[in-house]
Biotite code that builds the C-alpha atoms (Angstrom):
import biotite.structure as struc

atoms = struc.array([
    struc.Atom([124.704, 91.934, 86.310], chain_id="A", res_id=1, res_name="UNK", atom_name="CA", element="C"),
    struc.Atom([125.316, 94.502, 83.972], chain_id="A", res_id=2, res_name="UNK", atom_name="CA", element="C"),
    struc.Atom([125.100, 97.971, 84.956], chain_id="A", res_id=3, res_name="UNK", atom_name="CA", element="C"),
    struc.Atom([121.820, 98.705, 82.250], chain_id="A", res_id=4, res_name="UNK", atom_name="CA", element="C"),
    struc.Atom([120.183, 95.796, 83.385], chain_id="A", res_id=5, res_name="UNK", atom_name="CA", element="C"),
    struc.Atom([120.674, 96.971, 87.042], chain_id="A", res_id=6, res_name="UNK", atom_name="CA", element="C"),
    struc.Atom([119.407, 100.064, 86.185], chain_id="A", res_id=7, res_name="UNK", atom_name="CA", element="C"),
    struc.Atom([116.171, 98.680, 84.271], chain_id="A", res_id=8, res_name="UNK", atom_name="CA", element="C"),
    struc.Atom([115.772, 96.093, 87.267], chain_id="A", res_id=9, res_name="UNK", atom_name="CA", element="C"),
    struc.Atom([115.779, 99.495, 90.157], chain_id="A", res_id=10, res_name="UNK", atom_name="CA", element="C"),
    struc.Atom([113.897, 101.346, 87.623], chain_id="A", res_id=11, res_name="UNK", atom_name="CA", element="C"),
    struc.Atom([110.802, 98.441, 87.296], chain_id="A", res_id=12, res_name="UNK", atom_name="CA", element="C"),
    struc.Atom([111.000, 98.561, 91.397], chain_id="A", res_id=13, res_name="UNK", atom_name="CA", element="C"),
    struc.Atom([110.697, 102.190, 91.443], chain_id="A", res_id=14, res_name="UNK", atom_name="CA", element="C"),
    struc.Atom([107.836, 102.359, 88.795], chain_id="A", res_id=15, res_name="UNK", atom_name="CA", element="C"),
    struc.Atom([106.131, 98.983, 90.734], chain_id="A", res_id=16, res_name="UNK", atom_name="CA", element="C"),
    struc.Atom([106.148, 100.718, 94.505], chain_id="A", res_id=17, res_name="UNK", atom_name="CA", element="C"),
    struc.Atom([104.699, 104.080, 92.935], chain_id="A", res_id=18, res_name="UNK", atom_name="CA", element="C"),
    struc.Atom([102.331, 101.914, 91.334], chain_id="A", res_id=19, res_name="UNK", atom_name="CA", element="C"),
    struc.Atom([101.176, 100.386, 94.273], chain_id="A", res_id=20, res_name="UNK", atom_name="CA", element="C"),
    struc.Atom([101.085, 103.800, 96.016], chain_id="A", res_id=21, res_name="UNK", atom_name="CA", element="C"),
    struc.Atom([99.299, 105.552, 93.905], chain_id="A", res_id=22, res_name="UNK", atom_name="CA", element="C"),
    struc.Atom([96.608, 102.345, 93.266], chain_id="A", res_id=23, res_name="UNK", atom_name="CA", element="C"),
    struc.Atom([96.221, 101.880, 97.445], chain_id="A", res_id=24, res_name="UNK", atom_name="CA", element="C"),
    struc.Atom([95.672, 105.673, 97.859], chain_id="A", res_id=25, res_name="UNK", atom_name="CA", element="C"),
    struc.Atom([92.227, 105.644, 97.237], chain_id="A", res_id=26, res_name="UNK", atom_name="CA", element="C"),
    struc.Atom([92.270, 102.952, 99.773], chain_id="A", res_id=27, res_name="UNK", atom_name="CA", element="C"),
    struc.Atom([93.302, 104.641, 102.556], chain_id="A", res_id=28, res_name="UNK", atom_name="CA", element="C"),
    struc.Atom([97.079, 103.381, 102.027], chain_id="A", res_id=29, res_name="UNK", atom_name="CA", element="C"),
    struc.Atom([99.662, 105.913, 102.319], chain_id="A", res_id=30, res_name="UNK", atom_name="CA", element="C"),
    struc.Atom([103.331, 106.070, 102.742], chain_id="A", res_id=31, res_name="UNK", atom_name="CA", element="C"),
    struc.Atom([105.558, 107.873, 105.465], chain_id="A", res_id=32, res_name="UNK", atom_name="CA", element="C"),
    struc.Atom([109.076, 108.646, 104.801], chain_id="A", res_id=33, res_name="UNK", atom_name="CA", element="C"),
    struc.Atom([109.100, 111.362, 107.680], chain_id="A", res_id=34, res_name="UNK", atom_name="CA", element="C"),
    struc.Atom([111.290, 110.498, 110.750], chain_id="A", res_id=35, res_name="UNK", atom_name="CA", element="C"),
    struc.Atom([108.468, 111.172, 113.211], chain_id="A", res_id=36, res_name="UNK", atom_name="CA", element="C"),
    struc.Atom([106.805, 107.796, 112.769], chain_id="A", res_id=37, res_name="UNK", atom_name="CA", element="C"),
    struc.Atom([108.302, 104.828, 111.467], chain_id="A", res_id=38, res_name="UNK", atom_name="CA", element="C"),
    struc.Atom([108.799, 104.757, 107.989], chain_id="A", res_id=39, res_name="UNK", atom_name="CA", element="C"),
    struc.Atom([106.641, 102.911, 105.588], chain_id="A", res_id=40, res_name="UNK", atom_name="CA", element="C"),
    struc.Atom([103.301, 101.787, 104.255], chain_id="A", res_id=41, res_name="UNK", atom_name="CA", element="C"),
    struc.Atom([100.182, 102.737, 106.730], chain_id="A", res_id=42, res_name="UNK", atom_name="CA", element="C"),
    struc.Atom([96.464, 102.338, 106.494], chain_id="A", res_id=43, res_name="UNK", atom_name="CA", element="C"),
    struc.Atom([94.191, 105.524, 107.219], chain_id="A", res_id=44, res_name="UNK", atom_name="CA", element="C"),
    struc.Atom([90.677, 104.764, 108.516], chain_id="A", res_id=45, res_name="UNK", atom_name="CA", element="C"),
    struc.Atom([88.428, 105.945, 110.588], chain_id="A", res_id=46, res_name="UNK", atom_name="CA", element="C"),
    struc.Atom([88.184, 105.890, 114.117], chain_id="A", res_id=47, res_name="UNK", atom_name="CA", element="C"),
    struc.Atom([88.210, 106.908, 117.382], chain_id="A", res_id=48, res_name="UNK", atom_name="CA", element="C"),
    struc.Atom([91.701, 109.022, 118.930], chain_id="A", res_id=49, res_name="UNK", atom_name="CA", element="C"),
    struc.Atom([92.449, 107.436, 121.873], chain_id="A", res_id=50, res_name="UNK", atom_name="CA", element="C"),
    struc.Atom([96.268, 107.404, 123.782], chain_id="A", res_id=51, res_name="UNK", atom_name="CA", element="C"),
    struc.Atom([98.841, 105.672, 121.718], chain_id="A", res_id=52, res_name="UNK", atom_name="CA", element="C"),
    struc.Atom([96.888, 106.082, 118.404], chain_id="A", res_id=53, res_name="UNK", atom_name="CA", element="C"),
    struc.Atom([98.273, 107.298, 115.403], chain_id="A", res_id=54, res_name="UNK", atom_name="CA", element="C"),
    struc.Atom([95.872, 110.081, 114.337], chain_id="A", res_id=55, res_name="UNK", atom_name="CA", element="C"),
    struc.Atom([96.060, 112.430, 110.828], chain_id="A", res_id=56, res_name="UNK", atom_name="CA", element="C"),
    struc.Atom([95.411, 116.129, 111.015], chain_id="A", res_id=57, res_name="UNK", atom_name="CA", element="C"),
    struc.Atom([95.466, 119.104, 109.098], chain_id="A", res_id=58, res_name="UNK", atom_name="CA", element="C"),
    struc.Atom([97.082, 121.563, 110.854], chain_id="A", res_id=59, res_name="UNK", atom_name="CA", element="C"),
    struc.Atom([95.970, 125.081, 111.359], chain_id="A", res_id=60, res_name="UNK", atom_name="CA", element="C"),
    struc.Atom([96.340, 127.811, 108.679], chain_id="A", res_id=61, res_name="UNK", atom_name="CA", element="C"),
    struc.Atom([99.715, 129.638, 110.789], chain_id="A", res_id=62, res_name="UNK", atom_name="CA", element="C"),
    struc.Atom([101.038, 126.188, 111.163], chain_id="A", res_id=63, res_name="UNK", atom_name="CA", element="C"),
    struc.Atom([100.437, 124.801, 107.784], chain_id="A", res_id=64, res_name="UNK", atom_name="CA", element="C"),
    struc.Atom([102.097, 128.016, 106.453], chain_id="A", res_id=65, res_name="UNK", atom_name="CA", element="C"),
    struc.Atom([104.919, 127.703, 108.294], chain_id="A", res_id=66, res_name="UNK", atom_name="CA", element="C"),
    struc.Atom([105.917, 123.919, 108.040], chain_id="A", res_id=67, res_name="UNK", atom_name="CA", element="C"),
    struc.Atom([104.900, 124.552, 104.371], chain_id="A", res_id=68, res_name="UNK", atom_name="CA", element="C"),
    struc.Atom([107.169, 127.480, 104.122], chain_id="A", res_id=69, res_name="UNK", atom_name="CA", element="C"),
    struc.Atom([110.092, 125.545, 106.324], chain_id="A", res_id=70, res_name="UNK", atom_name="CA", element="C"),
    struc.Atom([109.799, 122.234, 104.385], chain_id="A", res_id=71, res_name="UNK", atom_name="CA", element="C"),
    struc.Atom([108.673, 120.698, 107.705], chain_id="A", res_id=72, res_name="UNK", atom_name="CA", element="C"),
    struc.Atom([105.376, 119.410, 105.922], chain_id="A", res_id=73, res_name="UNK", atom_name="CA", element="C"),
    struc.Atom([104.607, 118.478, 102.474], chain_id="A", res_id=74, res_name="UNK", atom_name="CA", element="C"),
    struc.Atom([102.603, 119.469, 99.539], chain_id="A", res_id=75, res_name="UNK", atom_name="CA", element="C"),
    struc.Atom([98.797, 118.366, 100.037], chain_id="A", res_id=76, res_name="UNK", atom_name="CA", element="C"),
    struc.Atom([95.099, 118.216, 99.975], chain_id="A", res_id=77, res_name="UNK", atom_name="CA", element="C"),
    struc.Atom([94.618, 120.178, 103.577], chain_id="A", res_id=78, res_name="UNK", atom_name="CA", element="C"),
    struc.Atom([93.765, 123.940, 103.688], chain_id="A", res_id=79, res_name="UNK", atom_name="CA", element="C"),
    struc.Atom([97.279, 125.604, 103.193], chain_id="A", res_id=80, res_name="UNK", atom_name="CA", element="C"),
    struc.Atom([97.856, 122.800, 100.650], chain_id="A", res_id=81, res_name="UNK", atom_name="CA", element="C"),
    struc.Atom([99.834, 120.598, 103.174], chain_id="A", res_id=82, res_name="UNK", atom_name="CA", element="C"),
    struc.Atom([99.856, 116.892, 103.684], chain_id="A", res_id=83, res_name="UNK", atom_name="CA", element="C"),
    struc.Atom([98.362, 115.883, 106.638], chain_id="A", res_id=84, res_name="UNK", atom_name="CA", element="C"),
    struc.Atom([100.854, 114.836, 109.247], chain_id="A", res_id=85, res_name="UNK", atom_name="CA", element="C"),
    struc.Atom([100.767, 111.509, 111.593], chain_id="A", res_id=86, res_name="UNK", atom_name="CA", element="C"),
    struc.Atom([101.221, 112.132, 114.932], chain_id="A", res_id=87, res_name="UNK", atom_name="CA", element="C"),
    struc.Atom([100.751, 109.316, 117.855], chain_id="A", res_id=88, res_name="UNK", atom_name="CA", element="C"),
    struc.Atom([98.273, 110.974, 120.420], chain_id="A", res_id=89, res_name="UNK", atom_name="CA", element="C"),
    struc.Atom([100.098, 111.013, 124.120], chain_id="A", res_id=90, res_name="UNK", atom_name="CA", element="C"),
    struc.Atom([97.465, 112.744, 126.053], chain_id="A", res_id=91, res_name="UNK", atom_name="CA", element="C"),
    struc.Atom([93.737, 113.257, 126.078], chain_id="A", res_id=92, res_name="UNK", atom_name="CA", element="C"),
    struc.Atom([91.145, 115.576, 128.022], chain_id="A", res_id=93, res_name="UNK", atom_name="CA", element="C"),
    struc.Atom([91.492, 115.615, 131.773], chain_id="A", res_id=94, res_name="UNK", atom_name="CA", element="C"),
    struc.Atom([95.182, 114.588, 131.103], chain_id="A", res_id=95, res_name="UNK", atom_name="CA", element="C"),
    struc.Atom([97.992, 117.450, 132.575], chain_id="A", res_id=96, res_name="UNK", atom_name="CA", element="C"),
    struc.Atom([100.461, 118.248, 129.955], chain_id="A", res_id=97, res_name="UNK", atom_name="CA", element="C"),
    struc.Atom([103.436, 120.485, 131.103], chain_id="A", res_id=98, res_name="UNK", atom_name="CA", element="C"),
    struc.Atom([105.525, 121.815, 128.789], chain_id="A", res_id=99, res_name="UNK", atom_name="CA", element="C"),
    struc.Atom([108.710, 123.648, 129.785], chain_id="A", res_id=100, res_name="UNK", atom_name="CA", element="C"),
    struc.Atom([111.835, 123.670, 127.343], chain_id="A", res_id=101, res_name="UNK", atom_name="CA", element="C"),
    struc.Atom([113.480, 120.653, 129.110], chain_id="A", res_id=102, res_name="UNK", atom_name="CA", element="C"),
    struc.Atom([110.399, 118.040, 128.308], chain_id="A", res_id=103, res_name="UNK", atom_name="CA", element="C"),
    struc.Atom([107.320, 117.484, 128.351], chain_id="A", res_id=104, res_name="UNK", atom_name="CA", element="C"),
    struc.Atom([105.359, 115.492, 131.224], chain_id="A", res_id=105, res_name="UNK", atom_name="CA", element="C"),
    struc.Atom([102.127, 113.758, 130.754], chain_id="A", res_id=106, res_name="UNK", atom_name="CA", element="C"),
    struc.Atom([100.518, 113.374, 134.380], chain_id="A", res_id=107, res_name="UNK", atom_name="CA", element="C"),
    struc.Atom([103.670, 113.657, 136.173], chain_id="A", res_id=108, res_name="UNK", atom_name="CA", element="C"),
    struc.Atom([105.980, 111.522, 133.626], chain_id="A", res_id=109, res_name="UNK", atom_name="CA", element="C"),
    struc.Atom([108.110, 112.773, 131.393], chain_id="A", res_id=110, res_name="UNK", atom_name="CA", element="C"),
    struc.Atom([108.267, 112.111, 127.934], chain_id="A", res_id=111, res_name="UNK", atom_name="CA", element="C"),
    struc.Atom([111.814, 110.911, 126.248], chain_id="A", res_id=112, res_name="UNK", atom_name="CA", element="C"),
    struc.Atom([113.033, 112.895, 123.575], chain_id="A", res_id=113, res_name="UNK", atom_name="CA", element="C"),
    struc.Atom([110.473, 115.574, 124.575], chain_id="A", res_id=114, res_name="UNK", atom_name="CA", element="C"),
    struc.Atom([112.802, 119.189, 124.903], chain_id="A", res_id=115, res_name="UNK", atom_name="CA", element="C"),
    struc.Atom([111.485, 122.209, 122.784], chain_id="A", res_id=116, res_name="UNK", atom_name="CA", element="C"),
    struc.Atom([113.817, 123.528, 120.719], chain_id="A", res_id=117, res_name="UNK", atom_name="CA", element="C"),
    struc.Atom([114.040, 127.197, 120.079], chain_id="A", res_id=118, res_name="UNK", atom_name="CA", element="C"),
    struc.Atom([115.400, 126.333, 117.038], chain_id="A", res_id=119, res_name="UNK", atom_name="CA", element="C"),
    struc.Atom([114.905, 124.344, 114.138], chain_id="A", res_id=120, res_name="UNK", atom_name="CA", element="C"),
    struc.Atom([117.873, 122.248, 112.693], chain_id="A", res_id=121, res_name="UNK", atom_name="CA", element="C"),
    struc.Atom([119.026, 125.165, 109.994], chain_id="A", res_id=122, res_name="UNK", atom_name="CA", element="C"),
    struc.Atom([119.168, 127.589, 112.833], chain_id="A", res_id=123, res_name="UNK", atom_name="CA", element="C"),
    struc.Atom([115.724, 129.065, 112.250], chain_id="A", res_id=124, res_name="UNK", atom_name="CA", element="C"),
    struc.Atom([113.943, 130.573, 115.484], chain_id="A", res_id=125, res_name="UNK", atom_name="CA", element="C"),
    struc.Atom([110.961, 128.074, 115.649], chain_id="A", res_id=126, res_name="UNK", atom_name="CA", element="C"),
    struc.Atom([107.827, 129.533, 117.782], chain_id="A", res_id=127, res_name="UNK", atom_name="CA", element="C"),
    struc.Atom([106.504, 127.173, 120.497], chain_id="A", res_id=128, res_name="UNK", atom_name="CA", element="C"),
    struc.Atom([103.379, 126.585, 122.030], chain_id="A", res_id=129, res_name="UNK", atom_name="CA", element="C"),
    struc.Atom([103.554, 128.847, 125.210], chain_id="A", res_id=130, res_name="UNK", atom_name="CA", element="C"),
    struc.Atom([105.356, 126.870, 128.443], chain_id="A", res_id=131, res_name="UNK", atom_name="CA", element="C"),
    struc.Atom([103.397, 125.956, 131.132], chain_id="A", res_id=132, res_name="UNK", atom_name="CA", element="C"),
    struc.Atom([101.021, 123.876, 132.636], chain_id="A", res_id=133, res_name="UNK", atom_name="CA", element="C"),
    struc.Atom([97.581, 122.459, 131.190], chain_id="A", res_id=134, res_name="UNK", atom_name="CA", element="C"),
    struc.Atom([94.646, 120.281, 132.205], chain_id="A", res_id=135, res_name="UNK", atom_name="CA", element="C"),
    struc.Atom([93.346, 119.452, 128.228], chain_id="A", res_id=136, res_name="UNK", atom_name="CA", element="C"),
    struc.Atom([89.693, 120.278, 127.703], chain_id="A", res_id=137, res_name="UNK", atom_name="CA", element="C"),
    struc.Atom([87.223, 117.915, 126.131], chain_id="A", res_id=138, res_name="UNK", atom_name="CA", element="C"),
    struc.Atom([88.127, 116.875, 122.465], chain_id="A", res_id=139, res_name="UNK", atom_name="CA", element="C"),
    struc.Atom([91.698, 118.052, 122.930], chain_id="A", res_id=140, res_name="UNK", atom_name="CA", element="C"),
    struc.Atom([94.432, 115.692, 121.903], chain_id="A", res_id=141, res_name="UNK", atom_name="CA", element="C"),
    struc.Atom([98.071, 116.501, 122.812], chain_id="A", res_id=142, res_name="UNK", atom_name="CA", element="C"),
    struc.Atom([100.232, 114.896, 119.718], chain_id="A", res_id=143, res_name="UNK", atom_name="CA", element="C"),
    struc.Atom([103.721, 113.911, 119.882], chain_id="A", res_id=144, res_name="UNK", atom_name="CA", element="C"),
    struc.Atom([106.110, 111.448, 118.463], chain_id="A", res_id=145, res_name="UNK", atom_name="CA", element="C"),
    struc.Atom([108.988, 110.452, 120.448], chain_id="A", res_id=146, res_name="UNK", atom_name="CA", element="C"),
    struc.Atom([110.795, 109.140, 117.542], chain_id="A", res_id=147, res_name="UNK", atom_name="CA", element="C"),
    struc.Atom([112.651, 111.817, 116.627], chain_id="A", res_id=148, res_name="UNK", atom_name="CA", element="C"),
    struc.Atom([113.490, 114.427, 119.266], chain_id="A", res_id=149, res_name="UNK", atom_name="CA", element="C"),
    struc.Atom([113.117, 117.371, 116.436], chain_id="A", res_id=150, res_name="UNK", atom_name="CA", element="C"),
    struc.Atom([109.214, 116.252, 115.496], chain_id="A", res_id=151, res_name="UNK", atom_name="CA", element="C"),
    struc.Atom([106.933, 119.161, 115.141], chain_id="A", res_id=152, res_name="UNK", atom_name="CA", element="C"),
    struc.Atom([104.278, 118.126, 117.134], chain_id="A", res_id=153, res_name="UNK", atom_name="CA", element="C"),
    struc.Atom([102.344, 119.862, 119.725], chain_id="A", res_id=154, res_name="UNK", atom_name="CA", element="C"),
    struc.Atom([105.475, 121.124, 121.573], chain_id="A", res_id=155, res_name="UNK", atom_name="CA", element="C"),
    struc.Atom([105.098, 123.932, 118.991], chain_id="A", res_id=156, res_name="UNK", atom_name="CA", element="C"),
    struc.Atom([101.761, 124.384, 117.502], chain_id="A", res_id=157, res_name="UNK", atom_name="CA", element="C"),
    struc.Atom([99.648, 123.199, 120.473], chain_id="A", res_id=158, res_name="UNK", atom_name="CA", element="C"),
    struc.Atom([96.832, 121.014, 121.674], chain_id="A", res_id=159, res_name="UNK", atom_name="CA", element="C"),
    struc.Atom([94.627, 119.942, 118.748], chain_id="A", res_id=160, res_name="UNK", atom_name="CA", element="C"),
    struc.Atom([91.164, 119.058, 118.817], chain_id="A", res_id=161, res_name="UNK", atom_name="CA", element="C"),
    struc.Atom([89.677, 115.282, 117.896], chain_id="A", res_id=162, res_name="UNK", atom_name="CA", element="C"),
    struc.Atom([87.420, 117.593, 115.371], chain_id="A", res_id=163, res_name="UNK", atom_name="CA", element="C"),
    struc.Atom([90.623, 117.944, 113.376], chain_id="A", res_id=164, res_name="UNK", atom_name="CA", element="C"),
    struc.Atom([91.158, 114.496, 113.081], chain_id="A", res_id=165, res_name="UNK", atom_name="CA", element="C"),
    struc.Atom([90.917, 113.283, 109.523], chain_id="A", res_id=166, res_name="UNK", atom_name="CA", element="C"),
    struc.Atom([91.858, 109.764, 110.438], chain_id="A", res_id=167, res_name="UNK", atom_name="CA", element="C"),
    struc.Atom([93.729, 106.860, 112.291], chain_id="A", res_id=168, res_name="UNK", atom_name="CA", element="C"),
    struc.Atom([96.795, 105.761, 110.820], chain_id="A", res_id=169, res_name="UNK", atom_name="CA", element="C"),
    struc.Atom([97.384, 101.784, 111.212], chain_id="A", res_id=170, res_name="UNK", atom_name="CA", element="C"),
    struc.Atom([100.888, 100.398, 110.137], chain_id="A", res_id=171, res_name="UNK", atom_name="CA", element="C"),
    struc.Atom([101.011, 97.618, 107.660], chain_id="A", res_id=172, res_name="UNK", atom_name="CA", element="C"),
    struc.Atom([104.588, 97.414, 107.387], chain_id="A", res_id=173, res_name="UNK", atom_name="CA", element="C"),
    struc.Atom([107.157, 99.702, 108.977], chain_id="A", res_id=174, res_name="UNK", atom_name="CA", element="C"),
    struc.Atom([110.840, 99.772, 109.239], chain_id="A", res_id=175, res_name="UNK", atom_name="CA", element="C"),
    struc.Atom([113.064, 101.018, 112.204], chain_id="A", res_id=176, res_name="UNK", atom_name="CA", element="C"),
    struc.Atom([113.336, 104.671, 112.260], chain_id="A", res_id=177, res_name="UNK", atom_name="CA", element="C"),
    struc.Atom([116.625, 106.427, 112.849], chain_id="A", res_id=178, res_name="UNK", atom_name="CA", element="C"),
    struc.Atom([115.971, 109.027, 116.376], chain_id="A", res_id=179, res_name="UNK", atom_name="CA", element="C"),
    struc.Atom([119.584, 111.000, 116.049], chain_id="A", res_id=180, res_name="UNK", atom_name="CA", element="C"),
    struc.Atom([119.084, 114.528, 116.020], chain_id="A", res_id=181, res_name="UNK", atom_name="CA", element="C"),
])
């Protein structure tokens, strides 16, 4: 195969699998390239948070700004003009979530992959959520993804409430994500 042809043949994919993106949209269908779920295609609908579920947010106007500002979320439709992240939901009201720097426990368990970082990975001092121990009220939904250990989840911006949820993300097809630092 020539290399034009090649070229033409990737192009046509390309312009196909934005095609499809941008036609499922209104359908709920949206893609995730971040490493804190797996990546690929994943239908948004509504429903109930519950313990393992997937859930969309918009995250608060501090937060927003600063994964906005520090590339950690993308452009979007939420108020600060982020995307709404994905997050699977680990703990729900009348759960105990502890938080220190070394992990996070969930009712006595510890979470893999769960340390906070005072960091981020260009060196940036990245606020946390403040240490310690908490019984979540009701609506409260503790978000974390243990896919990648540097996921900005609740470790740093905090419990968030089921009010915030815009929606439940359900995979239609996903591919193995990569969970190196």
């Amino acid at each position: 195969m020539s290399g034009s042809r090649g070229a033409r043949i990737l192009l046509g994919l390309a312009v196909t699998l934005l095609a499809t993106v941008v036609i499922a949209a209104p359908a709920g269908v949206r893609w995730n390239i971040s490493g804190s779920l797996p990546r690929g295609l994943y239908r948004v609908t509504e429903g109930q948070a519950h313990r393992g579920a997937i859930v969309t947010v918009c995250l608060r106007p501090p937060w927003a700004a600063l994964g906005r500002e520090r590339g950690y979320v993308g452009r979007g439709a939420c108020p600060g003009r982020t995307r709404p992240l994905g997050k699977p939901v680990v703990a729900l009201a009348g759960d105990t979530v502890e938080l220190t720097q070394a992990a996070i426990t969930v009712n006595g368990r510890p979470l893999p992959n769960s340390a906070t970082y005072p960091t981020d990975s260009r060196g940036r001092p990245l606020p946390h959520h403040p240490w310690g121990r908490y019984i979540l009220q009701p609506g409260d939904l503790w978000l974390f993804s243990h896919y990648h250990p540097r996921s900005f989840d609740s470790r740093y911006f905090g419990p968030v409430h089921d009010s915030e949820v815009i929606g439940i993300a359900r995979p239609l097809w996903t591919a193995r994500v990569d969970s190196r630092p």
